[in-house]
BAMARVEX-890443 format. One record per residue: x, z, y of N, C-alpha, C, CB in turn; residue in three letters. Coordinates in steps of 0.001 Angstrom, whole numbers, plus 500000, padded with zeros to 6 digits. Glycine has a CB too. Layout:
BEGIN
XZYXZYXZYXZYALA...
***
This chain:
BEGIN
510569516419503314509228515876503118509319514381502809508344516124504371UNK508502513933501908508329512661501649507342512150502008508423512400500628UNK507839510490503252505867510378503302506053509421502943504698510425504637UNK505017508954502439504135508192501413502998506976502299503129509552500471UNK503777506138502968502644504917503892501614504157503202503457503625504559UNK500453503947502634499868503285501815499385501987502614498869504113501174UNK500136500911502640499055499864502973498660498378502201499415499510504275UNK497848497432502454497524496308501982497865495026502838496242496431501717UNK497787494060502469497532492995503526496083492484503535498480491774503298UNK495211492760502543494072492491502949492965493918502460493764490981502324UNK492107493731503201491111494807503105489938494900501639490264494583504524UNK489756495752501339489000495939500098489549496070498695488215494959500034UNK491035496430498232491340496345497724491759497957496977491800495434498147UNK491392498831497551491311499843497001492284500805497496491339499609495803UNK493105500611499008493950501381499700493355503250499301493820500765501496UNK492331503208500407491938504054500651491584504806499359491162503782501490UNK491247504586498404490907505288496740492280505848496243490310503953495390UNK493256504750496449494584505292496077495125506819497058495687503898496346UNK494857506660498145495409507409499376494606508592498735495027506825501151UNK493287508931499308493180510135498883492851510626497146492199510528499782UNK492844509824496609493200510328494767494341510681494817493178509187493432UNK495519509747495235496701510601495021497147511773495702497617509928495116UNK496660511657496532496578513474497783496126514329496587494887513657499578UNK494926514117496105494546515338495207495595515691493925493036515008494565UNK495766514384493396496571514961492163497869515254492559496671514011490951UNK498456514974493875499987516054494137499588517055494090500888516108495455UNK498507517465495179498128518888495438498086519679494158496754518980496137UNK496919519447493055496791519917492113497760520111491494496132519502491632UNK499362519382491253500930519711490730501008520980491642502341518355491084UNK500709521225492644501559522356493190502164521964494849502932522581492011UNK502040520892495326502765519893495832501867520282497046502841518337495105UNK502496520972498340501736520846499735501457519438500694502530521733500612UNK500674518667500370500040518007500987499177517654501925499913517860500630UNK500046516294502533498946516264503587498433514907504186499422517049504722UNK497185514191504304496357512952503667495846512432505553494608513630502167UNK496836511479505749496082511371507248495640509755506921497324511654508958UNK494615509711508079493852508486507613493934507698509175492046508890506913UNK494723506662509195495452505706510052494896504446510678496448505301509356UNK493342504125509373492825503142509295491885503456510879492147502934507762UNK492781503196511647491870503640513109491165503172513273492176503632514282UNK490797501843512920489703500805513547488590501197512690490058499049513442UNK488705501584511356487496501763510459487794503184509459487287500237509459UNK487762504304510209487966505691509732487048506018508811487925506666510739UNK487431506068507758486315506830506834486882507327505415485011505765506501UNK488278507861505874488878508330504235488510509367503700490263508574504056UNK487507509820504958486930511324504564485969511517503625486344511978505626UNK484681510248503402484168509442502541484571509902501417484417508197502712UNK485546509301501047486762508798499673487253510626499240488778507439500566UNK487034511223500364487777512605499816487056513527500057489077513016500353UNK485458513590500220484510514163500058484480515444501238484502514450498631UNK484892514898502249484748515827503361483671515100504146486145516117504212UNK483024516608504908482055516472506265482700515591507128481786517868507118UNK481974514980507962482288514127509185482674515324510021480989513118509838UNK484846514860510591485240515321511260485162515639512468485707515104511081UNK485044516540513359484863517018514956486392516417515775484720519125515058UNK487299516501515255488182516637515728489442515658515135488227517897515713UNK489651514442515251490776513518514516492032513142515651489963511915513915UNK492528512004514797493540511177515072493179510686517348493290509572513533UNK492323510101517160491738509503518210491417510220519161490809508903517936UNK491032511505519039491116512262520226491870513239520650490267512665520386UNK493008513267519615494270513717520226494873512637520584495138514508519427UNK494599511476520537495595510482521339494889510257522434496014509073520662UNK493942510611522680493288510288523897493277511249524823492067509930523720UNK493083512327524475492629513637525169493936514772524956491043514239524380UNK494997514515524073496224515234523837495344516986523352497435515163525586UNK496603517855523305496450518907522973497726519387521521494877518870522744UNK497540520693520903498096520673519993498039519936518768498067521487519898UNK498881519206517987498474518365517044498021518977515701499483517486516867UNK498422520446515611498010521280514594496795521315514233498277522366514794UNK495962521130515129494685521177515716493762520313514593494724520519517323UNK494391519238514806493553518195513678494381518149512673493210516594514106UNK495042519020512109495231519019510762494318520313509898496848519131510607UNK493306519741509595492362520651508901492305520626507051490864520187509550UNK491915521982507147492085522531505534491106521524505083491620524353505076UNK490855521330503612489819520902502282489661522167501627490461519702501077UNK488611521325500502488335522217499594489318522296498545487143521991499123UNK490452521451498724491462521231497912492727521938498273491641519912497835UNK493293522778497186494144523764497209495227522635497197494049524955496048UNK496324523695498302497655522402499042497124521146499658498775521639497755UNK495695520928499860495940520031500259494996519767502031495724519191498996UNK495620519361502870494788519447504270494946517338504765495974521005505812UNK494089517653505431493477516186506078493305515979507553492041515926505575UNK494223514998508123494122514463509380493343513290509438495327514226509889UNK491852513346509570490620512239509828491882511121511452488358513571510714UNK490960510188511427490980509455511816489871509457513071491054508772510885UNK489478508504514167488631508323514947487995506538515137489285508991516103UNK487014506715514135486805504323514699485904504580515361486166502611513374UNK485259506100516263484479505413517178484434505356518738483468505739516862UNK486388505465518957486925505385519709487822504143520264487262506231519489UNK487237503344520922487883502001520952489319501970521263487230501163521913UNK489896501383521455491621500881521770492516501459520517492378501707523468UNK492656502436520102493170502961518829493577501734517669491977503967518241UNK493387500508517588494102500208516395495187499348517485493134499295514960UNK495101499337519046496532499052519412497143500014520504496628497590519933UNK497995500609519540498546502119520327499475501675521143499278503381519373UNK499535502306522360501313501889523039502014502545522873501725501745524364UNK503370501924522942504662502659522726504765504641522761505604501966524033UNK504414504884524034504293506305524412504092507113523278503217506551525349UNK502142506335522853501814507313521421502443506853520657500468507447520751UNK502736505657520120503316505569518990504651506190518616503352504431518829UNK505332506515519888506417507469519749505995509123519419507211507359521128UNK504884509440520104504173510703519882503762511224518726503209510713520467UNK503589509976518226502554509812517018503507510746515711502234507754516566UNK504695509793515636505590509684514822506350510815515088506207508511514855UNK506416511519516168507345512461516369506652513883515348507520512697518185UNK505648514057515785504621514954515343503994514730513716503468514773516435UNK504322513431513287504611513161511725505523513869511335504989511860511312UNK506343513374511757508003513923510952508238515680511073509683513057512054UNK507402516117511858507716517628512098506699518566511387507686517967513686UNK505788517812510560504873518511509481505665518829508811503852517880508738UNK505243520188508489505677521143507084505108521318505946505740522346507264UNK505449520006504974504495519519504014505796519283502644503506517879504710UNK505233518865501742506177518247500201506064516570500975504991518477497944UNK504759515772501179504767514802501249503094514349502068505233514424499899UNK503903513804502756502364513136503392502478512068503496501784513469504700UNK500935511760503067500328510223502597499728509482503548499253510251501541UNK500011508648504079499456507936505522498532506947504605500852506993506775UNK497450506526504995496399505763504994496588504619505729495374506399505381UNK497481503605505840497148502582507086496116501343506413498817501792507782UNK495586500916508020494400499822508477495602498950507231494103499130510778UNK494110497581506857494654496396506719495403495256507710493783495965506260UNK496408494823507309496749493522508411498112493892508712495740493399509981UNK498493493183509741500487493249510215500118493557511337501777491715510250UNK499441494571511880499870494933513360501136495772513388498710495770514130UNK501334495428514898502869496075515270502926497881514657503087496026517407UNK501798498409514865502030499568514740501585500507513264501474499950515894UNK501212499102512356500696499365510378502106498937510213499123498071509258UNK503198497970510769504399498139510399505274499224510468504849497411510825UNK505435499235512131506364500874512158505908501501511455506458501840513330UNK504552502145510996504319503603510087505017502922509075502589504292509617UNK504553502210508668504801501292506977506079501841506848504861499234506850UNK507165501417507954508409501558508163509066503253508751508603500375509138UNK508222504006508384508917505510508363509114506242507196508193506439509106UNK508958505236505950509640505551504481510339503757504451508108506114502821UNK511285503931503440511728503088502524510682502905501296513051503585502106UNK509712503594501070508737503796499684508085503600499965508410504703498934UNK507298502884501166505790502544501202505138501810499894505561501586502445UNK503640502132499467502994501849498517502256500432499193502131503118498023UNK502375499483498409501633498529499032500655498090497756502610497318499720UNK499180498282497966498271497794497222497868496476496967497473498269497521UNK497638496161496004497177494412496097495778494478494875498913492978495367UNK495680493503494639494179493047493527494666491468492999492182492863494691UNK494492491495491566494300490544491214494117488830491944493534491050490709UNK493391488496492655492829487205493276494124486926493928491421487304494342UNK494265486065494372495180485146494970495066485623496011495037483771494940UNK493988485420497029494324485962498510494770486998498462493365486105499438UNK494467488274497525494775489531497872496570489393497317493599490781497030UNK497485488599496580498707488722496037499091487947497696499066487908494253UNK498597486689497778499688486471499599499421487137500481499634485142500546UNK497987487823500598498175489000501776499163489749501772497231489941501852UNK499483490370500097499898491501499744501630490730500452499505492032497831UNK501957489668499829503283489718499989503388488944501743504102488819498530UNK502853488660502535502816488126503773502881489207504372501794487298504148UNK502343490638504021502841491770504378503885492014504423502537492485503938UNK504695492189503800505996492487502654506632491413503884505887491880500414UNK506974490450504074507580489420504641507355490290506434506682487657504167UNK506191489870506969506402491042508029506992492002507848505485491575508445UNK507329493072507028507408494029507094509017494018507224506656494634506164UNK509104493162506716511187492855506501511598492218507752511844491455505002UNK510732491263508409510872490695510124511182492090510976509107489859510855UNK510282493247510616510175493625511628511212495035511942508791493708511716UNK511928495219510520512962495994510129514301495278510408512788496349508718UNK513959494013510638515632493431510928515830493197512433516004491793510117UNK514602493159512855514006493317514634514950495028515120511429493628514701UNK514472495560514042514856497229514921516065497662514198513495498724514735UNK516919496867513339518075497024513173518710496761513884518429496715512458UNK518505495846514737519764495433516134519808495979517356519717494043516678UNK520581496513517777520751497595519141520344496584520054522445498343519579UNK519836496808521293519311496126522512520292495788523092518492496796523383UNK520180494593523484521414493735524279522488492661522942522700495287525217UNK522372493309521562523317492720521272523109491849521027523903493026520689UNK524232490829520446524402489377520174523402489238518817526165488921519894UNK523286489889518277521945490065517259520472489602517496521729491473517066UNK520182490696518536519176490954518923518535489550520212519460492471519365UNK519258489447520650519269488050521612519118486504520826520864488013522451UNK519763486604519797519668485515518495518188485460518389520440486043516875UNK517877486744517915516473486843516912515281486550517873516205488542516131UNK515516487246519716514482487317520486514304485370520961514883488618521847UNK515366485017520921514926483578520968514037482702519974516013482955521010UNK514970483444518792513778482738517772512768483060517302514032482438516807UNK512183484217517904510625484808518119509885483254518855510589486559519510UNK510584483018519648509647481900520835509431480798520291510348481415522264UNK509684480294518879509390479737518132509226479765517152509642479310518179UNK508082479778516472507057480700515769507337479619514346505116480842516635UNK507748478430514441507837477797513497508608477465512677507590477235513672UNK509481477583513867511049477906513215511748479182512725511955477581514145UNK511062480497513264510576481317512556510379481435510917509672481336513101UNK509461481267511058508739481069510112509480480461508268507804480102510914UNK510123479433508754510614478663508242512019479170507508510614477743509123UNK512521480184508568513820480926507956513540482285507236514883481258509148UNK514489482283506289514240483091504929515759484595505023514512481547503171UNK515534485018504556516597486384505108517909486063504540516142488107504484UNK518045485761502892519744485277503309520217484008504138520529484981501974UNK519262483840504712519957482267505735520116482589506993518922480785505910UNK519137483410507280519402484511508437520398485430508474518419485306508577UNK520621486384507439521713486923507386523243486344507157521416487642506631UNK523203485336506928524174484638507075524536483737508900523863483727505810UNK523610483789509170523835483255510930523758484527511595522494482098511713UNK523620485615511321523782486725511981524978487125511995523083487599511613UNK525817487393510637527146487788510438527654486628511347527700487876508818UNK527858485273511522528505484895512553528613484981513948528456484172512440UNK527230485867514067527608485742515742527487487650515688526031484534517133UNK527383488340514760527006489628515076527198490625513608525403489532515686UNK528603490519513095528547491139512280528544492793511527529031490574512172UNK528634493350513053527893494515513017526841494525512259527527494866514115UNK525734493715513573524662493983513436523693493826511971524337493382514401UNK524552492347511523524153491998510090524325493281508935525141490695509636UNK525693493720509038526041495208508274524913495662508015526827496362509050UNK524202496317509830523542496960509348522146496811508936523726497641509877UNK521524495992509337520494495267508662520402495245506959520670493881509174UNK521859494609506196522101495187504963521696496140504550523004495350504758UNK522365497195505618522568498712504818520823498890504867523753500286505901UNK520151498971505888518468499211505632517824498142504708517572499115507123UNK517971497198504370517679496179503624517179496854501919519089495163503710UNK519262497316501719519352497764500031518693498873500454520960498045499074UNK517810500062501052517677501305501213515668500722501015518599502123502913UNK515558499959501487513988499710501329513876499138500179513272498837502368UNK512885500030499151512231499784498193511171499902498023512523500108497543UNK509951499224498354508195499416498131507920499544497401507281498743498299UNK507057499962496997506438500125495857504914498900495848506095501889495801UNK505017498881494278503239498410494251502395498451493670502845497533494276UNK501293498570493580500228499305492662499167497731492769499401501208493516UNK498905497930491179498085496546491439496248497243490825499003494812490104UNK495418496671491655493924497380491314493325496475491056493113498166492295UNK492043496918490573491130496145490179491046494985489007490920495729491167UNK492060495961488002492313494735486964491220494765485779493913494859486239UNK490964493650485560490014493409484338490558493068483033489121492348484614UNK491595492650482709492265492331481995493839492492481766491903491499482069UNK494373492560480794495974492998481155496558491801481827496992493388479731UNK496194490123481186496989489637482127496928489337483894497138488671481551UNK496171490025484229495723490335485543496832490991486016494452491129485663UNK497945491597485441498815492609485994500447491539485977498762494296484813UNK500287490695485568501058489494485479501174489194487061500311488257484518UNK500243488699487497500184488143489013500784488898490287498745487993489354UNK501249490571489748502230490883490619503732490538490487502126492085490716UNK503870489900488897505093488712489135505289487791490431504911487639488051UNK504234486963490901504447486712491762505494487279493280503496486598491654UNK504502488235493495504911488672494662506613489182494562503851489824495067UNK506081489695493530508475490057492898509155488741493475509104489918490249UNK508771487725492373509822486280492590509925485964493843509348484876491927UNK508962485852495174508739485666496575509622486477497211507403485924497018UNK509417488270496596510329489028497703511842489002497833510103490378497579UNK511990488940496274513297488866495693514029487169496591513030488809493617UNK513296486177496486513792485009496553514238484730498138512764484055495957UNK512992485083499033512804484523500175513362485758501378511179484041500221UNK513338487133500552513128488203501386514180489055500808511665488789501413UNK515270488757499755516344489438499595516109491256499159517079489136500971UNK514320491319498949513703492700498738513578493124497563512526492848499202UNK514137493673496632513616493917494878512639494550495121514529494785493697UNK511095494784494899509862495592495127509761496900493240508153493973495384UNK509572497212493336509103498452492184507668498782491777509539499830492697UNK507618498222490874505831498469489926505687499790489790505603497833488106UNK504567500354490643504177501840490756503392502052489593503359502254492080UNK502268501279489420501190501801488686500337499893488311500108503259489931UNK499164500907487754498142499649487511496642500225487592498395498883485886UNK495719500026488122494261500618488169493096499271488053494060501551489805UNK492847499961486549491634498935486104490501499133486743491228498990484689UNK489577497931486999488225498344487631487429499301486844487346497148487853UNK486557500222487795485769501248486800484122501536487862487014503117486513UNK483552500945487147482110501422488186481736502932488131480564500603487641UNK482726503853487252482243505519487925483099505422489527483099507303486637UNK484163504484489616484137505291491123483250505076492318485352505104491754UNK482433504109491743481658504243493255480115505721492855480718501979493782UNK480218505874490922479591507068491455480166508361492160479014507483490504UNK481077508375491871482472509503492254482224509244493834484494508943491570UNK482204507852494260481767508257496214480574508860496465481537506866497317UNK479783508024495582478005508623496086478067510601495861476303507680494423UNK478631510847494929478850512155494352479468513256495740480069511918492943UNK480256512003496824481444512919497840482636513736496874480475514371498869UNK483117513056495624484398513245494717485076512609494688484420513361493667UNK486385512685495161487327511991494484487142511856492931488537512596494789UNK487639510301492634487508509958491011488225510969490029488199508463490688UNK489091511555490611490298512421489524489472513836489785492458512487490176UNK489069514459490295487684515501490291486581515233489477486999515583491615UNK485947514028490090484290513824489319484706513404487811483115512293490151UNK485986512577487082486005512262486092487258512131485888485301511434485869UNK488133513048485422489294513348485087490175512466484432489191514267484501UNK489119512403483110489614512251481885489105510411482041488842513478480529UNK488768509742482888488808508392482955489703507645483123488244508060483589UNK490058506179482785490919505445482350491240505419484255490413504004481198UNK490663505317484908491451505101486336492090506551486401490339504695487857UNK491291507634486656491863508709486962493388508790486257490908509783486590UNK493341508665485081494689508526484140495912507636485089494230507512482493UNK495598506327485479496415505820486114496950506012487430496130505000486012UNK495887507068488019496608507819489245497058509034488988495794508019490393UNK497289509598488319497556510712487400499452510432486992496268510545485825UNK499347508994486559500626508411485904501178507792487687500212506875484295UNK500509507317488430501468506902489799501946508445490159500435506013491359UNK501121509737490533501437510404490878502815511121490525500590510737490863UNK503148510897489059503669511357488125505101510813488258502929511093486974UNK504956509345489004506287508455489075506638508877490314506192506774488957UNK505648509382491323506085509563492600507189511020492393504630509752493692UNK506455511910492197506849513372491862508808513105491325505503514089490231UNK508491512261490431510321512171489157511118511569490682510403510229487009UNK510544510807491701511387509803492652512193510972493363510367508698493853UNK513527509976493980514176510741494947513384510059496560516077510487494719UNK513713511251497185513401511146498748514158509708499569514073512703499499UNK514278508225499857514639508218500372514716507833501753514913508154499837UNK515935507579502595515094507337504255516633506254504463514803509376505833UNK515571505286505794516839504389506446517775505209506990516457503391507618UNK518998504760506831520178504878507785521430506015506111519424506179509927UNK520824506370505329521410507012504195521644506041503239520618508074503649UNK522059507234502118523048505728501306521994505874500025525374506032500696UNK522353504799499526520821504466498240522224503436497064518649502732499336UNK521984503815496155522594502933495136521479502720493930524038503637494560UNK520729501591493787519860501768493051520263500941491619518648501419493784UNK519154502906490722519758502135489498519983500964488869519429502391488832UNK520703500508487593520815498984487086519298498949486489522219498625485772UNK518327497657486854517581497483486064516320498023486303518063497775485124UNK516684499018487582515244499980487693513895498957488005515396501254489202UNK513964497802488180513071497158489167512113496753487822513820495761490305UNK513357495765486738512875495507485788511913496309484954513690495226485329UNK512734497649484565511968498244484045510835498917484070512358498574483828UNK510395498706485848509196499129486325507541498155486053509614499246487831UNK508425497180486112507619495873485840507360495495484167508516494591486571UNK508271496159483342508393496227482034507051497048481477509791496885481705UNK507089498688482411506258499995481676504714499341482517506981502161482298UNK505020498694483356503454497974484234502908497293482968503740496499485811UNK503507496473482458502497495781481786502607496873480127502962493779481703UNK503327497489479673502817498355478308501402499285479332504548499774477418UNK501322499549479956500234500447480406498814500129480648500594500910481475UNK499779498251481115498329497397481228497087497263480020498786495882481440UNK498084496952479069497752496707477538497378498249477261499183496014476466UNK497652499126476934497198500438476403496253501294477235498352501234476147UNK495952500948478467495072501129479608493358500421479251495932500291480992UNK493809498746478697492509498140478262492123498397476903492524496725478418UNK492875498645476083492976498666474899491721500230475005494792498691474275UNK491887501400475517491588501901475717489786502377476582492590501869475805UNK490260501129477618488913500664478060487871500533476907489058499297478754UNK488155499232476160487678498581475007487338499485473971488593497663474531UNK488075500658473857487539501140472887486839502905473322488733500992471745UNK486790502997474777485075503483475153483970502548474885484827503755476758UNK483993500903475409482956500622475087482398500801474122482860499886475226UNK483158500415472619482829500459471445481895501565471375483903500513470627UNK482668502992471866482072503944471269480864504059471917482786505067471209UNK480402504109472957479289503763474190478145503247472943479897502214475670UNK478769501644472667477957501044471941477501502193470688478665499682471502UNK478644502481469779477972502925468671477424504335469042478893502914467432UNK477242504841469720476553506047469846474945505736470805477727507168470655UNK475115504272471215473807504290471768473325504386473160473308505155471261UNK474379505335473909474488505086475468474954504349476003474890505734476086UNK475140503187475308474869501872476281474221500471475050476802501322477225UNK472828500177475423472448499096474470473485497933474592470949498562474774UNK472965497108473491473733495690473751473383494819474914473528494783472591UNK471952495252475527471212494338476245472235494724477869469212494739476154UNK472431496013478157473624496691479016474704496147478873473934498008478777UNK474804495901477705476494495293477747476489493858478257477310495221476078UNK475069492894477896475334491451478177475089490973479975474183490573477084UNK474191492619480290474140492318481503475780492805482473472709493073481941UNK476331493331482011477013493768482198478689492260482840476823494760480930UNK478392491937481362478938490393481251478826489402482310478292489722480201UNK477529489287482200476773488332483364477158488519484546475351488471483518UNK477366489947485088477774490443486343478981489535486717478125492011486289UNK479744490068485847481356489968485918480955488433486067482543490585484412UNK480729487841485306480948486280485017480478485627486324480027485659483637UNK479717486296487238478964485640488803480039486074489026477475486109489792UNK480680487260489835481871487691490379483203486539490145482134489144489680UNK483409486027488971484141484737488999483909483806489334484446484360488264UNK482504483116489138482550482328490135482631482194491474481995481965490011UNK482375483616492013482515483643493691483460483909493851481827484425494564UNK484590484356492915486304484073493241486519482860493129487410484721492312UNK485919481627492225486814480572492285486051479694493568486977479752490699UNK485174479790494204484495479422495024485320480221496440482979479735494585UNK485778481009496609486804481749497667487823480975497569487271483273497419UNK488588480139496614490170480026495928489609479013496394490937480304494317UNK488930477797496073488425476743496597488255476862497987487340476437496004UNK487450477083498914487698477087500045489170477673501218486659477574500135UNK489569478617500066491122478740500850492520478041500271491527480350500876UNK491926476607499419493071476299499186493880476087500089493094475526498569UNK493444474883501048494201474285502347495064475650503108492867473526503577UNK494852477138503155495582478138504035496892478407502507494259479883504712UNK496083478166501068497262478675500215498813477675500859496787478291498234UNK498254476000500270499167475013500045500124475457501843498192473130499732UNK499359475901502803500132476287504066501104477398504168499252476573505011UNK500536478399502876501480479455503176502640479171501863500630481133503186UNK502399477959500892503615477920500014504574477190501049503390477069498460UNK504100476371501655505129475678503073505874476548503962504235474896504219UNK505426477812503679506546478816504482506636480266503479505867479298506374UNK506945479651501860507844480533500928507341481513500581508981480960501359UNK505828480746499944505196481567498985504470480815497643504166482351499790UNK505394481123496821504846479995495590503504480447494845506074479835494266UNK503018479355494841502108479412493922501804479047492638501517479123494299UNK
***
């Protein structure tokens, strides 16, 4: 089984659309699936995948126990079943150890092709571990600036917290690193080959193996909400950061242009690849699904030799898709226009929209400069 962790570093960026669209279009390959929704604090992937409000989730088998089979319930979607979530159960977005061992045990023992975890936004301890029960987690981002350093401040946790549980307890590793937890600044400040290089001196086991999970993690990333092709540029960023600071090559999954049918596709209770197939988003989850399916399985502690170039060339077919994705856009409108279902007066309001929406991005970018210029001070360029 392959699972599939979907998360963000910041919220609104289109996690949850990806999570259950791509549940449907495995299923529909043939592919037994299964779509659990993680976002404990704010459950509602059921929304997004056009199911009734669940009786029975995530939250009250962690609370109340029982069989876990229990809350894995069928859809209307052939191969494909859904583990809801619970947000109106408090303590759930900080699990303790116990469940989180429970949790995970009872993951791994589904009898599925691949299951797609849904996790909350943010770096809690326990959106990492899931994050961290593939090497392939999907990490979503958007265009804007905050959403590319969330995206990669994720990514940076996410590598802290894998080199944390690479070192056996007690060792000379692990005693290194727990000291320099207690200083958050100095922390902060150190970058993974400088670390891995003071590790091999006092613990070269431990460094080994940190390596060996290191080359074995490959994320993925899907960039949304693009308006333009060079919008798909700005996950350059996060590459040069992971690669530089974090010793991580990341892999361009996909690209998903903005499309106002999907919020009719929610009002509808459809997933977008149901209510409108043949749309320029649906297409692009159609094509992630498509990259997922060709991938090999892989997991920490096995051996990974990754191809020459694969990273590049992921980042290469990102942007031809970007371009033939809008190109495409552009020329529905046209036709829209010349057939009449949509006036010109639609189109300028249309414009106008967008054009407020920029200014309340550069009015966001403006008020968060002072947190940007803070987070290029701890190895994130801008």
């Amino acid at each position: 089984m392959q699972i599939i962790p979907v998360a963000s570093g910041k919220g609104g960026v289109g996690k949850s659309l990806l999570s259950a669209n791509l549940a449907v279009a495995l299923s529909q390959a043939g592919k037994r699936v299964v779509l659990a929704d993680l976002d404990l604090g704010a459950s509602n992937l059921h929304l997004v995948l056009g199911q009734p409000s669940p009786k029975n989730g995530l939250g009250t088998w962690l609370m109340e126990g029982g069989n876990f089979s229990d809350v894995i319930a069928p859809t209307e979607y052939e191969n494909l079943k859904f583990i809801a979530g619970d947000s109106e159960i408090p303590g759930l977005t900080a699990l303790k150890a116990p469940q989180r061992t429970r949790l995970v045990k009872n993951f791994k023992a589904i009898d599925a092709d691949y299951l797609i975890i849904d996790l909350g936004a943010g770096t809690h301890q326990i959106i990492l571990d899931l994050f961290l029960l593939s090497p392939q987690g999907i990490v979503v981002s958007a265009p804007a600036t905050t959403a590319i350093l969330n995206g990669y401040l994720f990514l940076k946790n996410t590598v802290f917290r894998l080199l944390n549980s690479s070192f056996r307890p007690g060792s000379a590793a692990a005693k290194w690193f727990s000291s320099l937890k207690k200083d958050s600044s100095q922390l902060q400040q150190l970058y993974i080959p400088k670390m891995l290089a003071e590790i091999a001196a006092i613990d070269p086991k431990s460094a080994a193996a940190f390596e060996k999970n290191l080359r074995i993690f490959r994320p993925r990333l899907v960039m949304n909400m693009l308006e333009d092709p060079k919008d798909a540029d700005r996950a350059l960023r996060i590459r040069r950061s992971c690669k530089e600071y974090l010793n991580v090559e990341i892999e361009h999954l996909g690209v998903m242009y903005r499309d106002s049918l999907e919020d009719k596709a929610l009002a509808s209770r459809l997933p977008i690849v149901v209510y409108k197939p043949q749309s320029i988003l649906s297409q692009a989850i159609y094509r992630i699904a498509e990259k997922i399916l060709a991938s090999d399985t892989l997991e920490f502690g096995g051996e990974f030799e990754p191809p020459a170039d694969s990273a590049n060339n992921s980042f290469e077919i990102m942007s031809e898709e970007a371009s033939e994705d809008y190109e495409a856009k552009m020329a529905g409108i046209q036709d829209l226009l010349g057939s009449g279902a949509l006036s010109t007066g639609e189109l300028i309001e249309t414009i106008k929209t967008q054009a407020y929406e920029l200014t309340q991005l550069k009015k966001e970018n403006t008020l968060l400069k002072s947190k940007l210029v803070k987070a290029a001070g701890l190895g994130f360029k801008i």
